[in-house]
C-alpha positions as CSV (number, residue, x, y, z in Angstrom):
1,X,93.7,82.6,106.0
2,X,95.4,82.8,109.7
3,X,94.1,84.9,112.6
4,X,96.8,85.3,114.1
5,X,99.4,87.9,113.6
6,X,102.7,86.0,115.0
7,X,103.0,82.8,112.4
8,X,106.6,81.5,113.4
9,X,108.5,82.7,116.3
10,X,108.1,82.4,120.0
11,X,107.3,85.6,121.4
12,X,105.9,84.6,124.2
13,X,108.0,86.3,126.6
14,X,107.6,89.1,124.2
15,X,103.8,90.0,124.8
16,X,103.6,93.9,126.0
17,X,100.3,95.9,126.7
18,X,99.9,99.6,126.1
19,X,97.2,102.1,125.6
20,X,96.0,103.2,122.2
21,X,96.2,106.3,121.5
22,X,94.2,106.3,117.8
23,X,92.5,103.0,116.0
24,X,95.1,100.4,115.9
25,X,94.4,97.1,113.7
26,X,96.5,93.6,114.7
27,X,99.2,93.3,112.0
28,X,99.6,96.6,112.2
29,X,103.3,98.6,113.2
30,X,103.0,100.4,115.3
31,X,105.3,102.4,117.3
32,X,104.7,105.3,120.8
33,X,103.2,108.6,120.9
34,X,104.7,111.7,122.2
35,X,102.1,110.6,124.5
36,X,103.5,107.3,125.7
37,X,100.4,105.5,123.7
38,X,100.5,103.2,120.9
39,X,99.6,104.6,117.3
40,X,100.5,103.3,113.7
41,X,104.0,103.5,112.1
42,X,103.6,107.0,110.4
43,X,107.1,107.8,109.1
44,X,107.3,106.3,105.7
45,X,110.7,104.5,104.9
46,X,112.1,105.7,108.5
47,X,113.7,103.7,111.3
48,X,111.1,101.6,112.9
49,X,111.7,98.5,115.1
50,X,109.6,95.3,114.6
51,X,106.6,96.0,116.8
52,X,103.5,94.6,116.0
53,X,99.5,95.1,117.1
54,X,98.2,91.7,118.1
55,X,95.4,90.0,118.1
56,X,92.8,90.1,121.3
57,X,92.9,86.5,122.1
58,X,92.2,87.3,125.6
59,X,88.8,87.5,124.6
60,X,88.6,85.5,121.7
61,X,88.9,88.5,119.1
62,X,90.7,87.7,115.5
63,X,93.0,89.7,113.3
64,X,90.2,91.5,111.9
65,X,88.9,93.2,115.4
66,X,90.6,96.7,115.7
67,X,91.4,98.4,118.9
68,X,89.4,101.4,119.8
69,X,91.5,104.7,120.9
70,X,92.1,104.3,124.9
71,X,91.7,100.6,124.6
72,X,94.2,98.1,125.4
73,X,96.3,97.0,122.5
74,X,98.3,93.7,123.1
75,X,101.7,93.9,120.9
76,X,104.8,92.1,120.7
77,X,108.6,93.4,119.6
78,X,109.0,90.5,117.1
79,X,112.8,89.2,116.6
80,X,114.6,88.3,113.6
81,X,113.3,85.1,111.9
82,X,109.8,85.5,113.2
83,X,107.1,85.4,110.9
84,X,104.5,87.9,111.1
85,X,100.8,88.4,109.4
86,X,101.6,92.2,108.5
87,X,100.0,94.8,106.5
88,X,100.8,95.7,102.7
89,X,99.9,99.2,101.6
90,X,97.6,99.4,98.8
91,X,99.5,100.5,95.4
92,X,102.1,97.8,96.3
93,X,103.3,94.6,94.6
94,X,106.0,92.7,95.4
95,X,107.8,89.4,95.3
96,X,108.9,86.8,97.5
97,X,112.4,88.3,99.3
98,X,111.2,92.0,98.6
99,X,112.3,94.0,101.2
100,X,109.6,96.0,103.3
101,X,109.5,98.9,105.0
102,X,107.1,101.4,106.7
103,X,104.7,103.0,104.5
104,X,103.3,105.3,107.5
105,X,100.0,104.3,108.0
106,X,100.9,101.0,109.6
107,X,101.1,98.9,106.3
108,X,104.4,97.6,105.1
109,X,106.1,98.9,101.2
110,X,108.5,97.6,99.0
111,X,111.9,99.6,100.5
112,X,112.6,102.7,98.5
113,X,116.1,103.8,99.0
114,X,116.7,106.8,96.8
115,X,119.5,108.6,95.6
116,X,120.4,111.5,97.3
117,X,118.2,111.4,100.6
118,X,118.6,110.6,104.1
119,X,119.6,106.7,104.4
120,X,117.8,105.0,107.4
121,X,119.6,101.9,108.3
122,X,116.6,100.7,110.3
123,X,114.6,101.2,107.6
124,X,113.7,97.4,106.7
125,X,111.7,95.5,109.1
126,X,111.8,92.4,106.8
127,X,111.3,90.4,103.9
128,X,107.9,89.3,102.2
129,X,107.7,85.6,102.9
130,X,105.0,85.4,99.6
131,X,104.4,87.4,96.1
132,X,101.6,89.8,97.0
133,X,99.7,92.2,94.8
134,X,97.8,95.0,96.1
135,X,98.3,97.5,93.2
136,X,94.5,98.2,93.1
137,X,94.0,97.7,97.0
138,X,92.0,95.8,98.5
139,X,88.6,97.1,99.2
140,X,87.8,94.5,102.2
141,X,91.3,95.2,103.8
142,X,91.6,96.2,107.7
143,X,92.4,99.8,106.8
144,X,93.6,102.1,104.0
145,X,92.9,99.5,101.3
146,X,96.0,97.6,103.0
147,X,95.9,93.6,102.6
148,X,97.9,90.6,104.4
149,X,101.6,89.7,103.8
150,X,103.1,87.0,105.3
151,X,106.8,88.5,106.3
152,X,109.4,87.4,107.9
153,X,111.6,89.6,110.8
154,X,115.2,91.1,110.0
């Protein structure tokens, strides 16, 4: 299993800091506050960008170290093509090529465009890179019974 969250990609130049403003876990998305501080993705199937929690390798923490509220989060804007070590939301299971989108809690779901609601054409943030079943959860997952995905970035 990697720890790290960024797989394939070079984001180096896309490294950001911010302040959390709740419990942030790497692989999570994440987006701002009304507060200008970091939080997870909490709009289910809503725009989103690609913006990812990190890892603290600054002091040698893995993907499995959370950030504390007020600490600092290290996160990257990931592009299209990078390959990231997300989230997937328990109750999920999907196949290679599925498209994923926010579940709001900072985990990833299968896309659920419906008939007959708002369409949000930032919806996707990318495609699972691997089949992944987490229909029952996973009880040792980072948060919310949420497990690892390999994805890549749209």
């Amino acid at each position: 299993m990697p720890n790290v969250i960024i797989l394939r990609g070079d984001p180096e130049h896309q490294y950001k800091e911010a302040q959390a403003d709740a419990a942030v876990t790497p692989g999570d998305l994440i987006k701002f506050s009304a507060n200008e501080k970091l939080v997870r993705h909490d709009a289910a199937g809503q725009n989103t960008g690609a913006v990812f929690a990190l890892e603290n390798e600054l002091v040698g923490s893995g993907i499995a170290a959370s950030y504390a509220s007020g600490a600092t989060v290290r996160y990257c804007v990931a592009r299209a093509g990078d390959e990231v070590y997300a989230l997937l939301a328990s109750g999920q299971n999907v196949t290679k090529d599925a498209f994923l989108e926010s579940a709001g809690n900072g985990a990833l779901q299968a896309y659920t465009n419906q008939s007959g609601q708002n369409v949000y054409a930032a919806a996707v943030v990318g495609v699972a890179n691997e089949d992944k079943n987490n229909t029952a959860g996973d009880a040792t997952g980072p948060h919310n019974n949420a497990t690892r995905i390999r994805l890549e970035v749209l």
